[in-house]
C-alpha positions in Angstrom: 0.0 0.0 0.0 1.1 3.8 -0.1 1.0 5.2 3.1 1.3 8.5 4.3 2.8 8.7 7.7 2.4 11.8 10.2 5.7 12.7 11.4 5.2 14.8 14.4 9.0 15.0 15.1 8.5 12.9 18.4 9.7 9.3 19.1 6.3 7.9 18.7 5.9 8.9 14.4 9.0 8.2 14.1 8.8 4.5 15.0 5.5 4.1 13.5 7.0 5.5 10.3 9.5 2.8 10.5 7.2 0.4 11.5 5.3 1.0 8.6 8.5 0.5 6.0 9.6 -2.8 7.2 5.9 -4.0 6.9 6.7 -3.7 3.1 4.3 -0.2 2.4 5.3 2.4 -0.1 5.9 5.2 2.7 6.2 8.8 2.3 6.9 11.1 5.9 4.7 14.4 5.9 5.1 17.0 9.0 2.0 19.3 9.3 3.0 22.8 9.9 0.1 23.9 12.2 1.0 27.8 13.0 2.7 30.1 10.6 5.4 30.8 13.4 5.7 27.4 14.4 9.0 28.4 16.8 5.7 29.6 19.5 4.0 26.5 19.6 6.5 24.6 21.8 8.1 25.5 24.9 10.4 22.4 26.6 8.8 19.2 26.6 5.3 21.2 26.0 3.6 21.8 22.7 4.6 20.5 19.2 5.2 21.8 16.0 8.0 23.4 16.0 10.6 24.4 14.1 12.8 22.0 16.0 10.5 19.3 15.7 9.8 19.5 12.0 13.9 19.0 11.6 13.6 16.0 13.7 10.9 14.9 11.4 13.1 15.6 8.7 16.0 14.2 10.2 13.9 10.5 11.1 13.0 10.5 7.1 16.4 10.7 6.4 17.0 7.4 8.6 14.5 5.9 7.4 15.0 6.6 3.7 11.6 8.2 2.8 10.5 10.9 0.8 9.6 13.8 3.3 7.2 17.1 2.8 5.9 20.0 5.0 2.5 20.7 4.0 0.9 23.7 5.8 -2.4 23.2 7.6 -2.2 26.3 9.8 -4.9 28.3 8.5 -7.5 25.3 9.1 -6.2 24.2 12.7 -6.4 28.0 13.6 -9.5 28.0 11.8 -11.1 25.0 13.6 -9.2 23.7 16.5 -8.1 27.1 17.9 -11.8 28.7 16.8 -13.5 26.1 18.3 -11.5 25.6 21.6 -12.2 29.9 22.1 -15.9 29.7 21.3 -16.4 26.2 23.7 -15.1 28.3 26.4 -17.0 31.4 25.7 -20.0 29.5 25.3 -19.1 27.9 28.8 -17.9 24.5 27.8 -14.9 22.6 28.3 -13.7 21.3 25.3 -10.9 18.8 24.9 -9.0 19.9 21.1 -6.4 16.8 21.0 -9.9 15.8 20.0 -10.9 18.0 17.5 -7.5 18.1 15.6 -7.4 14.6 15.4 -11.2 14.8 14.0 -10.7 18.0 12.0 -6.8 17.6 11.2 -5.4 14.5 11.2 -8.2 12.4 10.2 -10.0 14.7 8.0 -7.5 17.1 6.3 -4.5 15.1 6.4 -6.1 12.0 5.2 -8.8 13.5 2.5 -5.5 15.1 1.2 -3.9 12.2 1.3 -6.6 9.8 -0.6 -6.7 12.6 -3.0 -3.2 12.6 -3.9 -3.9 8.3 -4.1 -2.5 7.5 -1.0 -4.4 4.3 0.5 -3.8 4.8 4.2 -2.4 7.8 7.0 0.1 6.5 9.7 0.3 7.8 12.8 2.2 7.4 16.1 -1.1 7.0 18.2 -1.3 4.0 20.6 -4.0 2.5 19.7 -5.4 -1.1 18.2 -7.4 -1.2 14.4 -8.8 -5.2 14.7 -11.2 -6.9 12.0 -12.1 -10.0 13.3 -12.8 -12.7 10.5 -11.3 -9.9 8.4 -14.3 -8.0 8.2 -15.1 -4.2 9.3 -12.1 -2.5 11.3 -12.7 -1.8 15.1 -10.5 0.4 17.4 -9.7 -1.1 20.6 -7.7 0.4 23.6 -3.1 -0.1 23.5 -1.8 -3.3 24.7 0.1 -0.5 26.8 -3.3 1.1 29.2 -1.1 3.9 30.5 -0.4 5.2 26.9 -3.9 4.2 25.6 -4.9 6.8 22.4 -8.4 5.2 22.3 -10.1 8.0 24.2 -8.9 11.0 21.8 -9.7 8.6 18.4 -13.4 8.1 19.1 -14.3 10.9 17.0 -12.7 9.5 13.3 -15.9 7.0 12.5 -15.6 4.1 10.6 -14.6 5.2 7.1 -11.4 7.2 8.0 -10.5 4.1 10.7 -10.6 2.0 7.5 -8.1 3.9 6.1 -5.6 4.7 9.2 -2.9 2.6 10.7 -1.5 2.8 14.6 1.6 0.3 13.7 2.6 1.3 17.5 -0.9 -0.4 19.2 0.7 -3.4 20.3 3.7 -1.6 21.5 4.6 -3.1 25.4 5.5 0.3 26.7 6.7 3.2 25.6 10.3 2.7 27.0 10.3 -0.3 24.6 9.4 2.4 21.5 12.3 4.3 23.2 14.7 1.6 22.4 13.6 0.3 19.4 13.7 4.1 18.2 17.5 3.9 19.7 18.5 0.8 18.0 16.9 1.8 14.2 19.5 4.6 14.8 17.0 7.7 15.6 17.7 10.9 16.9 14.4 11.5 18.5 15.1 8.1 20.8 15.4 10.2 24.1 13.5 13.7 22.9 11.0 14.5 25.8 7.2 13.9 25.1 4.8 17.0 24.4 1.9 17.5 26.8 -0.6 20.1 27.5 -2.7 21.9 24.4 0.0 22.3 22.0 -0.8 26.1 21.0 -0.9 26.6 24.5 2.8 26.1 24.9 3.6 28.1 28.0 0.6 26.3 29.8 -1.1 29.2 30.6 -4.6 28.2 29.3 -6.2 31.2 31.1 -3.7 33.8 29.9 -4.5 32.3 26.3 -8.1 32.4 26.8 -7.7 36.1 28.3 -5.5 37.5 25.8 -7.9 36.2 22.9 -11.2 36.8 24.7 -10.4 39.9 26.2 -11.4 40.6 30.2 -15.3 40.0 30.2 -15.8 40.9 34.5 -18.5 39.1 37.2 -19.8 37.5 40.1 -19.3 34.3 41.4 -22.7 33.0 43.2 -23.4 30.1 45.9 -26.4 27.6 45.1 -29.0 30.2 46.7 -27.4 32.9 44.4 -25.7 34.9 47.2 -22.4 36.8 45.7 -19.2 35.2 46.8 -16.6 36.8 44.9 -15.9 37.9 41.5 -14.1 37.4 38.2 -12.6 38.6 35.2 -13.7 35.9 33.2 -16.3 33.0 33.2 -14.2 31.4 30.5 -11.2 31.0 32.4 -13.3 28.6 35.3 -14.3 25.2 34.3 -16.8 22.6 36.6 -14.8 20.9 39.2 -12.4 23.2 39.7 -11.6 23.9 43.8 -8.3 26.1 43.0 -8.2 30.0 42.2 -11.9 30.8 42.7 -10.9 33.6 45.3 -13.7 33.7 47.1 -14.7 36.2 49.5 -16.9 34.5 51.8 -16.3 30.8 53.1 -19.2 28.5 53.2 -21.1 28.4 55.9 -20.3 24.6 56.7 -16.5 25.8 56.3 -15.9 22.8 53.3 -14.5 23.8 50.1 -16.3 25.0 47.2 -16.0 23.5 44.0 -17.2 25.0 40.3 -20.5 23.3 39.7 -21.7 25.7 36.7 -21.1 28.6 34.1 -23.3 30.5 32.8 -22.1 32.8 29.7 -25.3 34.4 29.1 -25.5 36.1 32.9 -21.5 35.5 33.0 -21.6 33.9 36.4 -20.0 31.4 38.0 -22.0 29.3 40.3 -19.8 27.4 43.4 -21.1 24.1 46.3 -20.2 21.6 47.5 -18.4 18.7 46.3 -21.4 16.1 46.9 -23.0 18.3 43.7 -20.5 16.9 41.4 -21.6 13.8 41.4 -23.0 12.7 38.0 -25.5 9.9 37.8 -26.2 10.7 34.0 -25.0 12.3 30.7 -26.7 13.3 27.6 -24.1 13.8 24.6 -25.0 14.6 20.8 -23.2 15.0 17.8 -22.6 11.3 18.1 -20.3 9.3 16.0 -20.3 5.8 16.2 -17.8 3.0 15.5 -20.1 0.3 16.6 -23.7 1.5 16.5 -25.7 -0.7 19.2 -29.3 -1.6 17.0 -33.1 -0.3 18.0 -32.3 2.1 20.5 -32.8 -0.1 23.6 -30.5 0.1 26.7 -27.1 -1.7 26.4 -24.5 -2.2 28.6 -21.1 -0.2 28.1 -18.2 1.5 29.9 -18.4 5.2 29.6 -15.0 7.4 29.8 -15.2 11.5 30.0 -11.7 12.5 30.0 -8.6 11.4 28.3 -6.5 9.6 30.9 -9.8 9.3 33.3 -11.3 6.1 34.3 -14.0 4.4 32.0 -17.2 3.4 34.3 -20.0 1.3 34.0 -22.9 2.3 32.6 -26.0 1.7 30.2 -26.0 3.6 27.2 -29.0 4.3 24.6 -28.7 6.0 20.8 -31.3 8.1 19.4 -30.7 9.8 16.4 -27.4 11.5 16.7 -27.6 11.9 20.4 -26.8 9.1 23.1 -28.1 8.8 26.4 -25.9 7.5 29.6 -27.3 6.1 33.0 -24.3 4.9 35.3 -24.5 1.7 37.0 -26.1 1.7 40.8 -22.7 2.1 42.8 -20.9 3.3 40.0 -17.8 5.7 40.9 -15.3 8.2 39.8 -17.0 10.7 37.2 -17.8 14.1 39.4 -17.6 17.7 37.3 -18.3 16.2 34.2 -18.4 19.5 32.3 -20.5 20.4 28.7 -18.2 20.1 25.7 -16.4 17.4 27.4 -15.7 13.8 24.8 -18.0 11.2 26.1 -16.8 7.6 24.1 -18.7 4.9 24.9 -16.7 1.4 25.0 -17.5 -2.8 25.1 -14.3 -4.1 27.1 -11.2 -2.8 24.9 -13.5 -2.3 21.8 -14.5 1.3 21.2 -18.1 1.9 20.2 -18.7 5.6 20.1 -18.5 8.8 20.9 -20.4 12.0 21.3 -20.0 15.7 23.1 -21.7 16.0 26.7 -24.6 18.3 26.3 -25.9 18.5 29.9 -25.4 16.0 32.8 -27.9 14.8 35.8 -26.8 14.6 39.6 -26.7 11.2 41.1 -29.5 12.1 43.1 -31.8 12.6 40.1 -30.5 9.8 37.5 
């Protein structure tokens, strides 16, 4: 096949790239240029796309004996990742955009260029699993390696662009083992730290981003019974859950900590409690896309998973239409300040069957 693989500049590409050769593909390395001064997006070990990392991409082609290219997709990820991740948290969401670019960048631009250009497959350095059992349609399924599982942040692709991706690095034992085999093939990238954090974020200062683009928008923070508590320069710069920096003036009256339980752009206030009102019992998601779609639109059992290294709990799940309904299990545990705009993927053991964006959520007390 002719394969197009991703090259990030990082370790994991890199391997996957190489992965791909020696499985006998036609291979060609492409770095995505994703900011027109690409020298801002990475600071350290956070952000990507660099102008460090796309010589490292360059440099791991050379190794590896394959035609390499830049091709530059910053107008569309400032277009749609960066657009969307400002209007989410205007709007009072929390949205997650290793998400979106993987939906809107990776597995849309890249690979619709690269099927137009008659490539039959993208390559990435995500851990993940692509199965077809009895070599029928492709499923993704969860890493071999669980603490550098990909699954979570792939959800969104549906089943026409998994059918045309690879993830050569799902089986992978650990990523020290990448970091070795990277060594041994004779790449330079073998010990390069990884990127975390939102990549065009690259100092980490999410809220410095968000105020510097959205400009200071001032107002109150309110308890449950709408009493004024303190104040803000920004509802966007809160998100639900979140106990640190709400610089209240007035402790509660039972002296416990107060967590963000809403936001509310239209009024611009942010509304504190207690902890207990975290606690989700159900979610209601739309914009669905489903790798599995359960038939009839009956209850079925599931795991459900909100966040990207968070833990998937039991639940039942229901589609209708493009929107999906979640009930947790009686007993169920670990998913508080689930927020809207959050990436709710549905799974069957490692087998991914969906996802969709939380819309609104329901207190255990009321599921």
């Amino acid at each position: 096949m002719r394969v197009l693989a991703a090259l990030s500049g990082g370790v994991d590409s890199a391997v996957a790239a190489a992965r791909a050769v020696d499985a006998g593909h036609e291979v060609v390395g492409v770095h995505m240029a994703l900011s027109r001064n690409r020298a801002q997006l990475r600071s350290g070990s956070r952000g990507c796309c660099s102008i460090e990392d796309a010589g490292d991409a360059r440099r791991a082609a050379d190794v590896l004996g394959i035609p390499y290219y830049v091709w530059d997709l910053s107008e569309r990820f400032e277009d749609t990742v960066i657009a969307d991740f400002l209007s989410e948290y205007a709007a009072g969401r929390t949205p997650n955009p290793c998400v979106r670019c993987n939906e809107h960048i990776k597995f849309e631009a890249l690979l619709d260029k690269a099927l137009a250009l008659g490539f039959d497959a993208v390559c990435t350095g995500h851990y993940a699993r692509i199965e077809r059992p009895g070599g029928g349609q492709p499923e993704l399924h969860r890493a071999r390696d669980a603490a550098k599982d990909q699954s979570y942040v792939l959800a969104v692709m549906g089943p026409e662009r998994l059918a045309r991706s690879m993830f050569p690095l799902g089986d992978a034992a650990s990523k020290d083992d990448v970091r070795a085999e990277a060594a041994a093939r004779g790449l330079s990238v073998s010990a390069k730290p990884d990127s975390y954090d939102i990549c065009f974020v690259a100092d980490g200062d999410t809220q410095g981003f968000l105020r510097e683009r959205l400009g200071a928008r001032p107002g109150e923070v309110v308890d449950t019974t709408g009493a004024v508590v303190g104040a803000h320069d920004g509802a966007y710069a809160y998100t639900i859950g979140q106990r640190k920096g709400l610089a209240l003036g007035r402790p509660a009256p039972d002296g416990k900590p107060r967590y963000v339980l809403s936001i509310e752009p239209v009024s611009n206030t942010v509304v504190v409690g207690p902890a207990e009102a975290l606690r989700v019992g159900g979610i209601q998601g739309d914009a669905a896309v489903w790798l599995a779609r359960p038939e009839g639109d009956d209850w079925s059992a599931c795991a459900v998973q909100v966040r990207a290294h968070g833990e998937a709990v039991p639940a039942q799940a229901r589609a209708l239409g493009d929107e999906v309904e979640v009930q947790l299990a009686d007993g169920a545990s670990g998913l508080q300040g689930v927020a809207p705009g959050q990436s709710l993927v549905l799974y069957s053991g490692t087998q991914v069957l969906g996802q969709a964006t939380v819309r609104a959520t329901t207190p255990a007390a009321r599921a």
